[in-house]
C-alpha positions, 0 to 999 in steps of 0.5 A: 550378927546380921547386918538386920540384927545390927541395925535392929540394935542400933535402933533400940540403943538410939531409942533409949538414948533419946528416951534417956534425954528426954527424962533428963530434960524433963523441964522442956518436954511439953504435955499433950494429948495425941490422936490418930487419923488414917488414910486418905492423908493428901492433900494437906494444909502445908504441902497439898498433895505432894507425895514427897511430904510424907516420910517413908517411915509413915511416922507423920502428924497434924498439928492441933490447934495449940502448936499450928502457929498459923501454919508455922508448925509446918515441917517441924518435928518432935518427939513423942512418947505416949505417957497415960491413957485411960485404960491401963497398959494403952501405952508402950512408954519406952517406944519414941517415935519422931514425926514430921507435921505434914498438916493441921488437924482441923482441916485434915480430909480424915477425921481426927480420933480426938477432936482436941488433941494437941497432935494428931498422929498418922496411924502407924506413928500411934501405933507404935506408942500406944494400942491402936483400940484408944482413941486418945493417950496423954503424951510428952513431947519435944520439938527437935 
């Protein structure tokens, strides 16, 4: 087996594991709905335009106004997983991505798909949980 191939399994076993978590600690995971917005992403409400805030993953998120905290959410990071969506077959439910909050939502310079949402995902995190064509999906998530 390739080292590529290794490491490709070690991270669906990581998924599945911290998707196993996830269901068994249902009673703290929280619901919400999610967004997307693309780039420009600089400058942001927590770190203005240093290019260091951004996780070389590009699995980062703004903050809607429900978790900003008066910008305490700043840094903090959570699991999600997308769990409906209106049209069926939006979201890939056994895909978990982590992200990092680099901004709030309200003040991002690109515009939010969802103006409500409780996160606003970058594009390559929703991606990865849902199909890139909705403009928003319901979600689970757990601050790390």
């Amino acid at each position: 087996m390739s080292r590529l191939q290794r490491l490709e399994v070690l991270r669906c076993l990581s998924s599945i594991l911290v998707l196993v978590v996830l269901l068994l600690q249902q009673s703290n995971a929280d619901v919400g709905t999610a967004g997307h917005y693309n780039p420009p992403y600089t400058p942001t409400a927590c770190f203005g335009y240093d290019p260091l805030q951004f996780p070389s993953s590009f699995l980062f998120a703004a903050a809607g106004e429900g978790i900003w905290d008066n910008g305490a959410a700043c840094g903090r990071q959570y699991w999600v997983r997308c769990i409906s969506a209106d049209r069926p077959k939006t979201c890939n439910p056994a895909q978990l991505v982590q992200v990092r909050i680099v901004d709030r939502a309200l003040s991002a310079v690109s515009r939010s798909s969802s103006d409500r949402a409780t996160i606003v995902l970058s594009k390559t995190a929703f991606e990865a949980i849902a199909k890139p064509s909705a403009s928003s999906v319901n979600i689970e998530f757990v601050q790390v």
